[in-house]
VOBA-1610 file (N, C-alpha, C; in pm, whole numbers, padded with zeros to 5 digits, always signed):
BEGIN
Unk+00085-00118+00000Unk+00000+00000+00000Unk+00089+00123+00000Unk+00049+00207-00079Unk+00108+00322-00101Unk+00027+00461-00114Unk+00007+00494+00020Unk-00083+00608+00018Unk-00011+00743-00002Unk-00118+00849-00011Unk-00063+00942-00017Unk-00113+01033+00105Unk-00219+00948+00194Unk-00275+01003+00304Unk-00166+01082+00425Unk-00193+01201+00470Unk-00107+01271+00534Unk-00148+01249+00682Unk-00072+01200+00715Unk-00049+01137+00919Unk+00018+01248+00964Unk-00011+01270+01094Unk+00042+01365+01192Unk+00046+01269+01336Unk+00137+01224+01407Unk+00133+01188+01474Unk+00221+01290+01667Unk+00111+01251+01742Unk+00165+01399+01802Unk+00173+01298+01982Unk+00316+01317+02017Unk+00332+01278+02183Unk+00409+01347+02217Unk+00398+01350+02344Unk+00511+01423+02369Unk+00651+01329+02474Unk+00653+01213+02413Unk+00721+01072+02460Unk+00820+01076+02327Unk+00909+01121+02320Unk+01039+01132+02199Unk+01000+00987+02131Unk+01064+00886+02213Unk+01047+00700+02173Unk+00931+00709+02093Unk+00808+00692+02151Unk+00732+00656+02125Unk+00667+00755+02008Unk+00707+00895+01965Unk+00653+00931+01874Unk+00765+00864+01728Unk+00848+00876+01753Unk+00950+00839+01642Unk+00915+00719+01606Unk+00889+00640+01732Unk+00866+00482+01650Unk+00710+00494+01568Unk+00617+00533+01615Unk+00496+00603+01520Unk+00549+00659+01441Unk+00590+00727+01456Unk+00649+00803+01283Unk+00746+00683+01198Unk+00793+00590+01220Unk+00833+00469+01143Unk+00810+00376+01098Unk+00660+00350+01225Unk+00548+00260+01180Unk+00463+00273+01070Unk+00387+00399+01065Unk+00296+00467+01005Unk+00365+00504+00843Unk+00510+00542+00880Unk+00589+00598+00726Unk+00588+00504+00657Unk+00569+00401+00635Unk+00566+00281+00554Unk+00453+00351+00460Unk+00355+00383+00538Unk+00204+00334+00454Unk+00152+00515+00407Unk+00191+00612+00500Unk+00146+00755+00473Unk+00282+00858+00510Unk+00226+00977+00455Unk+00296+01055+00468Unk+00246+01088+00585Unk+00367+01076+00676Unk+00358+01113+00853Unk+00482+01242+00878Unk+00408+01336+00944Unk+00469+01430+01004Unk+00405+01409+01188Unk+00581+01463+01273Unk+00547+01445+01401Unk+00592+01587+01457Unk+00510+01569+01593Unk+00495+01706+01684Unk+00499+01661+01835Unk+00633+01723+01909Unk+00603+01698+02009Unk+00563+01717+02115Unk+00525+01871+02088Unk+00400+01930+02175Unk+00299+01972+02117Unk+00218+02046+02173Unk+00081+02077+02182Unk+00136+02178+02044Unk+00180+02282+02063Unk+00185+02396+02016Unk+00247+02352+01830Unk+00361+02231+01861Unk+00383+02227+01712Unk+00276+02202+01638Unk+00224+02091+01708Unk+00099+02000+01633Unk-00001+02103+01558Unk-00015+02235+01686Unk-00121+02309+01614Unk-00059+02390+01494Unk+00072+02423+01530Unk+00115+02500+01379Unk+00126+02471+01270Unk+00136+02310+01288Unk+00128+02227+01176Unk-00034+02217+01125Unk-00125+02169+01189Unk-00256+02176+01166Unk-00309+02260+01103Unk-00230+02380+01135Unk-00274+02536+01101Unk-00214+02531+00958Unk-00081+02473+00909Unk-00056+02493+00780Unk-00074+02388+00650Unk-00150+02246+00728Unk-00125+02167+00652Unk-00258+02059+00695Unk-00330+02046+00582Unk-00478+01969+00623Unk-00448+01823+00620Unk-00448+01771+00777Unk-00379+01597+00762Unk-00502+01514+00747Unk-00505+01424+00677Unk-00634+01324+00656Unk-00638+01247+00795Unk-00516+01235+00862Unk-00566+01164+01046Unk-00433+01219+01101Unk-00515+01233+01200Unk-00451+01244+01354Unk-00439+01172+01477Unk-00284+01160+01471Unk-00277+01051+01604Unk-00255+01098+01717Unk-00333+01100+01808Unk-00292+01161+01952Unk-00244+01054+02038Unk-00140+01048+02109Unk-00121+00942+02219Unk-00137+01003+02342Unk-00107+00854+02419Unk-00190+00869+02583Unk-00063+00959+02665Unk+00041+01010+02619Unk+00117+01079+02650Unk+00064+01261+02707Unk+00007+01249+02577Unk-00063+01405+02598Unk-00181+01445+02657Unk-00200+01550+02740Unk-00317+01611+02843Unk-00436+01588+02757Unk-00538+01514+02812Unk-00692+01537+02798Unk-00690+01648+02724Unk-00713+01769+02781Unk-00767+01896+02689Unk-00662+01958+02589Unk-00539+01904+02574Unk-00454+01924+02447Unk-00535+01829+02338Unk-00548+01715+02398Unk-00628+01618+02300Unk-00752+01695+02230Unk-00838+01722+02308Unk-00950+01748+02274Unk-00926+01879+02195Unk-00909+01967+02235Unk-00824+02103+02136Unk-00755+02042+01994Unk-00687+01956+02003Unk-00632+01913+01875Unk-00717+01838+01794Unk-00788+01758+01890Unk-00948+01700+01778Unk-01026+01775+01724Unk-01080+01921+01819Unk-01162+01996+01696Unk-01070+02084+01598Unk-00973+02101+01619Unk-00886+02150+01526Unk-00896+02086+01415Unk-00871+01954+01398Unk-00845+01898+01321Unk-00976+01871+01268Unk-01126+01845+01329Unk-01222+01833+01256Unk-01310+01967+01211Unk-01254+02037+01175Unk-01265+02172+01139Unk-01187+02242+01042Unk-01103+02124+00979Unk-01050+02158+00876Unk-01135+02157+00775Unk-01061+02203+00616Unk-01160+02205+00562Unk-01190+02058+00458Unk-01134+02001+00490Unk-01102+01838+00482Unk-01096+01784+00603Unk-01199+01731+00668Unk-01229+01661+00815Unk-01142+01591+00816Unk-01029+01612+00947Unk-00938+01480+00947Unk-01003+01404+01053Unk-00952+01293+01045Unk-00994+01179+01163Unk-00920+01199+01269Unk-00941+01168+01386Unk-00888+01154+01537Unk-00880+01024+01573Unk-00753+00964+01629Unk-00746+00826+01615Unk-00680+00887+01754Unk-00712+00812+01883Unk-00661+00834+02000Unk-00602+00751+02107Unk-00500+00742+02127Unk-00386+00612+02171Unk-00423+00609+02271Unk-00447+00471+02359Unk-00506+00471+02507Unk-00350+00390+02536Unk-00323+00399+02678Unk-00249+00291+02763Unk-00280+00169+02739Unk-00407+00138+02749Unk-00453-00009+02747Unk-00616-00024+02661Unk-00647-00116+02578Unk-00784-00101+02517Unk-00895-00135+02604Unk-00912-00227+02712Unk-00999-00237+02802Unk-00960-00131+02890Unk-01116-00061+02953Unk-01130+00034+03086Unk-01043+00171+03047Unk-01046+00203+02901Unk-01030+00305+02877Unk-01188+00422+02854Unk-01154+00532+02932Unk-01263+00592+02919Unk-01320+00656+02768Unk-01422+00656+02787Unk-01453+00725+02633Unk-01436+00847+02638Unk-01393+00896+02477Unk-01316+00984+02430Unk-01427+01012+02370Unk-01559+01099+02324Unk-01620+01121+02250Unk-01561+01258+02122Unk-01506+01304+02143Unk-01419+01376+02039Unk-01312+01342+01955Unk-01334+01162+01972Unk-01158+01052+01901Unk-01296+01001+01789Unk-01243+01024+01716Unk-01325+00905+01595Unk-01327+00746+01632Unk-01180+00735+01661Unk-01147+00602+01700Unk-01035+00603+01849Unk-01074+00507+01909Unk-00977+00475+02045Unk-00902+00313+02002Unk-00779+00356+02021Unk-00685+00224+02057Unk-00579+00220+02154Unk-00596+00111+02183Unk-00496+00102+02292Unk-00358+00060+02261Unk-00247+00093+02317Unk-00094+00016+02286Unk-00128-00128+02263Unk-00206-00162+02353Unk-00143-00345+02318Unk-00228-00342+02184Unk-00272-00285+02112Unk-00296-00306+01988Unk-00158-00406+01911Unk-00096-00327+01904Unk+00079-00352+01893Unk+00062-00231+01772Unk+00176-00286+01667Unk+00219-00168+01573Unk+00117-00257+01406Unk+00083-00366+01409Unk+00032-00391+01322Unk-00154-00329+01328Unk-00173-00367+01483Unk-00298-00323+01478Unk-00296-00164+01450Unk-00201-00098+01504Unk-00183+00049+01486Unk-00242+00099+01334Unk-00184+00033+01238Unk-00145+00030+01099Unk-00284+00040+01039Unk-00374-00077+01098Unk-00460-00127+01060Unk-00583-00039+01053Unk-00590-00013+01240Unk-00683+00125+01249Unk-00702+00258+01207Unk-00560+00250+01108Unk-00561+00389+01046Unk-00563+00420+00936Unk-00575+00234+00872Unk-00582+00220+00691Unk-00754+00242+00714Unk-00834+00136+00831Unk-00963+00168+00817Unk-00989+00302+00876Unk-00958+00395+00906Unk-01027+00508+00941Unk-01022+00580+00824Unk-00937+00577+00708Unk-00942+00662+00611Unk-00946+00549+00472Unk-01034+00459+00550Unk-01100+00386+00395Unk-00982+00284+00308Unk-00869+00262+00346Unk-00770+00231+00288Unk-00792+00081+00320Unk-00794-00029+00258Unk-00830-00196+00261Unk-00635-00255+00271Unk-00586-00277+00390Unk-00465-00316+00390Unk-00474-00470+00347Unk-00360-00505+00258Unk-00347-00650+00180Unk-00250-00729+00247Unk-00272-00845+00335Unk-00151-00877+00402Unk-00120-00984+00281Unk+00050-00994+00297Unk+00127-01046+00228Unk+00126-01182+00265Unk+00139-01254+00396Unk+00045-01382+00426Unk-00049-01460+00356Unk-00167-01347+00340Unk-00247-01447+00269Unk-00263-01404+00112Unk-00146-01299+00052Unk-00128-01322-00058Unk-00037-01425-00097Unk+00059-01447-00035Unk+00176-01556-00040Unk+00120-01715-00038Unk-00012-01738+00058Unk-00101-01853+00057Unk-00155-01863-00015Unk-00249-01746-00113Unk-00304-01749-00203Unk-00233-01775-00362Unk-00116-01713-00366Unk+00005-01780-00473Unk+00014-01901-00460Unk+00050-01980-00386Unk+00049-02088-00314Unk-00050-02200-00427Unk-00187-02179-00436Unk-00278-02228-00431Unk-00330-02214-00548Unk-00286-02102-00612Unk-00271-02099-00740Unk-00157-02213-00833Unk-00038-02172-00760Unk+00075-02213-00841Unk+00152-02329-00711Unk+00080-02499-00710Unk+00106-02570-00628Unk+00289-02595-00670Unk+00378-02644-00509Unk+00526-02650-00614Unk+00507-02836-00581Unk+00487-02889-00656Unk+00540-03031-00688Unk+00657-03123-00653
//
């Protein structure tokens, strides 16, 4: 998959935004922010199709950066990183909630479906070659 969808991924956890920004760069164009204030200058100059907030950053930075972002003039999505996916509270301003133990594939996943993108795993294309072309 080769999008051209524009990711913003925003913590303020150095590690953990970089490795999002390495995860995600595979599949979109990802720009990162590691505070509040870049994220918005960026927001302000550049309309991202999703936004990743992690559990790093304050409640009301979150929420400030969600209507920001759904107030563009191209609605971006809010995809919002929990600690854990059970007994996370609801976020009603996240389009979508995930938690870390997602891991980095589920990461991937929740953010091809939030912006419509059908990810093809290579698994069951490799099985499906397979089954086509038996080796003898």
């Amino acid at each position: 998959m080769n999008s051209k969808a524009r990711a913003l991924v925003v913590s303020r956890d150095d590690m953990l935004l970089r490795t999002r920004e390495m995860i995600l760069g595979g599949y979109f164009s990802v720009q990162g922010a590691g505070r509040f204030s870049e994220a918005k200058a960026l927001m302000s100059a550049i309309p991202f199709d999703l936004v990743v907030l992690c559990h790093s950053l304050q409640e009301n930075e979150c929420e400030q950066l969600a209507q920001l972002a759904h107030s563009q003039v191209t609605r971006g999505m809010v995809l919002m990183m929990n600690a854990t996916t059970l007994g996370a509270s609801e976020k009603p301003w996240a389009d979508k909630q995930l938690g870390v133990d997602a891991g980095p594939y589920g990461l991937v996943k929740a953010c091809a479906g939030m912006l419509g993108i059908v990810l093809k795993s290579k698994a069951k294309a490799a099985h499906h070659l397979k089954e086509l072309h038996p080796v003898t």
